[in-house]
N, C-alpha and C positions, 0 to 999 in steps of 0.2 A: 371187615366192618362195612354194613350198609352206608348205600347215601342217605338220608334225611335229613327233615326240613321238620327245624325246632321252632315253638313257638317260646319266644322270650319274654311277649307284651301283649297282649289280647284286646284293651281297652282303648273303649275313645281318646279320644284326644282332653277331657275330663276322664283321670282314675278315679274308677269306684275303690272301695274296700277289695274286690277280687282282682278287679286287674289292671294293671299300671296301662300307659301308652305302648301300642303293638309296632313293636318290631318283633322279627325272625334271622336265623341262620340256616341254612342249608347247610349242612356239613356233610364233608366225603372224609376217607382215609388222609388225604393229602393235608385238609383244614379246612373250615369253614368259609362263606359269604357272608356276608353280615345285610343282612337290608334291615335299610333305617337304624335309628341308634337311639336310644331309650338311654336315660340318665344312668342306669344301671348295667349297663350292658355287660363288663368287664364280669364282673361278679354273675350277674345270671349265664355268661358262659361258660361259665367253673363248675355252675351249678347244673347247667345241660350236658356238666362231660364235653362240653367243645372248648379243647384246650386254643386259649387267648394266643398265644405264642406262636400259635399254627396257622392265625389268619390269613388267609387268601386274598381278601380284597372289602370294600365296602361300596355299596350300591344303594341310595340315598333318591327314595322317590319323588322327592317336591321339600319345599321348602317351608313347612308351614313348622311352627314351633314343636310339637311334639313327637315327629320324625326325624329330628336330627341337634336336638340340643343336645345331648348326651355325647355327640364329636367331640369338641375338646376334651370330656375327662377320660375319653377309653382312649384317645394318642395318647393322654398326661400318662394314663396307669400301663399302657402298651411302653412308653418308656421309664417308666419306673422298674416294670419286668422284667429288663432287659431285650425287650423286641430289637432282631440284630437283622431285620429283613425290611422293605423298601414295601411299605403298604398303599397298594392302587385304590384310589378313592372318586368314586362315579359318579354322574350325575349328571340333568341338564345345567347349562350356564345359570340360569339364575340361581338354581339350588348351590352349583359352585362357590358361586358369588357369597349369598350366603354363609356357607358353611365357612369359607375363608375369615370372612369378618367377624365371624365370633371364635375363632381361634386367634385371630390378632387383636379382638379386644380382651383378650384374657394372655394378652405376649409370651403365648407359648414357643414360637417359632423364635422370637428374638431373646428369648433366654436359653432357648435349647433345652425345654423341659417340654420334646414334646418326640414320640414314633418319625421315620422318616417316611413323608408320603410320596407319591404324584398323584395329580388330578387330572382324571381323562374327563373331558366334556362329554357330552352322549347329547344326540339330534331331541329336540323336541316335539319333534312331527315328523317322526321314522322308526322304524324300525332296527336295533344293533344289537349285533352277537357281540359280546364281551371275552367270553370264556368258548374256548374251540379246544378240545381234547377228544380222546376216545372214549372219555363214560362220562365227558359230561358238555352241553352245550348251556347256555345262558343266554337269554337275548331278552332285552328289553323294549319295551313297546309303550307309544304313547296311549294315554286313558284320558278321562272326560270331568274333570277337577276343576275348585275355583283357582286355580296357581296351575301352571305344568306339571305333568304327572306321568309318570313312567310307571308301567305296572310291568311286571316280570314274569317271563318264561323260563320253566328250568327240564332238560331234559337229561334223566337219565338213562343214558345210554346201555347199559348194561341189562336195567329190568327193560328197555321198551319202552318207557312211557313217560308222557310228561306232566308236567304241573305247573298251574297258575296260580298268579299272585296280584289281585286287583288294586292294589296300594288304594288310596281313595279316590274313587269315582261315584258318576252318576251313570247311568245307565246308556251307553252308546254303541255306534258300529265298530268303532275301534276293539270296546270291552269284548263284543261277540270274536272278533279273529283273534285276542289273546286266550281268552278261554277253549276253543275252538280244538277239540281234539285231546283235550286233557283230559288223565285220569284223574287227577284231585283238584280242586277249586278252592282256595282258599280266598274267600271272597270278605270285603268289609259290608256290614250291614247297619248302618248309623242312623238310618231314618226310618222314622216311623210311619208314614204316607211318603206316598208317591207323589205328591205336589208340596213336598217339605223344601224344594232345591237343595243349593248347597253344597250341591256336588257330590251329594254324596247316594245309597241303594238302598231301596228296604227289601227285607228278608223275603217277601213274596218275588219280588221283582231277582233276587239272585238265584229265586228257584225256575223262573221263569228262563232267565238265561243259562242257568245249567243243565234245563232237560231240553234246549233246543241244542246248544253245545254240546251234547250226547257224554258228557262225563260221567263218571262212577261215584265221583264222594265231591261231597260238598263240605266245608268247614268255616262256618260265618266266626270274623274277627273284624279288629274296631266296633266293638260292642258290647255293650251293659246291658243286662238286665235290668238296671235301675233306671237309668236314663230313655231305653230302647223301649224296650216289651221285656216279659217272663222268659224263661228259653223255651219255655213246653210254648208258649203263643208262637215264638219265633221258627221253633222246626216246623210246625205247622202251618205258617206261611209261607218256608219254602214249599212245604208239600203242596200247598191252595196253588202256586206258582207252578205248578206241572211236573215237579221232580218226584219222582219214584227212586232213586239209588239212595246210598248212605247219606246224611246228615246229621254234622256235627258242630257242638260249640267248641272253640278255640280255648283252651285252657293253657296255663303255662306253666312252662316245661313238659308240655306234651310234644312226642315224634311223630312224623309221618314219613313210611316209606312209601315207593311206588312197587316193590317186589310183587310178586306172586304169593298169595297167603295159601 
């Protein structure tokens, strides 16, 4: 079995009709990573073939509502399954902080209806490898958001190549070294101009830093159609941005591997 990296959640932070709030898993043979946690998670992992019971760990980019409210019910249904393994749950501090409080206001931990974690804090102005093995490296890296933001590095070691994951940002020097030497870019595209702030990228501007980051595919997520632009307007923004390689919309329950095709 390949590694890949499943989309779970595609949409802003408002779901349209197509796509709920975007998280992803990365799955290998061993089990999955989980970033970010979408109300549904448990269920679209069943439904991506990434068996729940196998997870690895959970990597949680910022703390803004619809990147991590869906934590408390994938612990509740991770211990309704039987999960019989010690689930590592990442984050910077504030995000920690966070995620902690809405698990004790829902007293999962003092009833014991809930997965057994720990919480590793992760720097929020550094760079950390999380995951150190031989096919697979992880590192996280801060990004350019209204709240702390961690965007993600994942390399697979086996195919050679790595892959980014812009969790929400604006457009910064930070975003260029996480991208920076990747074969696939999975980038958020939430704005519509370039002087919209808010921390967040628009589609010209991810093409922009994907063909100076000399990457192969790009894949815009956190993004509507309805909200954004059309997708036919949006891949041609990236293109107006200088990208010549693959360009794609983020759909869910779609794979991506880094292999050799």
């Amino acid at each position: 079995m390949s590694q890949r990296m499943v989309i779970l959640g595609a949409g802003t932070a408002l779901p349209d009709r197509d796509r709920d709030n975007t998280f992803l898993v990365w799955d290998t043979p061993q089990g999955g990573w989980l970033i970010d946690c979408g109300g549904r998670a448990y269920q679209q992992l069943l439904r991506a073939d990434c068996a729940p019971l196998q997870l690895q760990g959970v990597i949680l980019t910022h703390n803004h509502p619809d990147h991590i409210y869906g934590l408390p019910a994938l612990l509740f249904h991770l211990w309704l399954a039987g999960y019989d393994g010690v689930l590592p749950i990442y984050a910077n501090p504030p995000t920690l902080a966070t995620a902690r409080r809405l698990i004790e206001a829902l007293e999962l931990e003092q009833h014991g209806h809930m997965c057994r974690v720990v919480w590793h804090a992760l720097p929020q102005d550094a760079a950390q490898t999380i995951v150190e093995r031989a096919d697979l490296r992880i590192t996280t890296m801060p990004v350019c958001h209204t709240r702390p933001t961690l965007g993600v590095r994942i390399e697979d070691r086996r195919a050679g190549r790595l892959l980014a994951y812009s969790a929400d940002t604006a457009p910064c020097p930070a975003l260029e070294r996480l991208a920076q030497g990747a074969h696939t870019l999975i980038h958020e595209a939430t704005a519509r101009h370039a002087d919209e702030g808010h921390g967040h990228t628009t589609p010209r501007q991810v093409g922009a830093l994907a063909a100076q980051a000399g990457v192969a595919r790009v894949v815009l997520i956190h993004y509507s159609a309805e909200y954004v632009m059309p997708e036919e307007q949006a891949l041609a923004e990236v293109r107006a941005g200088g990208f010549t390689g693959e360009a794609r919309i983020a759909r869910e329950l779609e794979a991506y591997t880094l292999e050799e095709h």
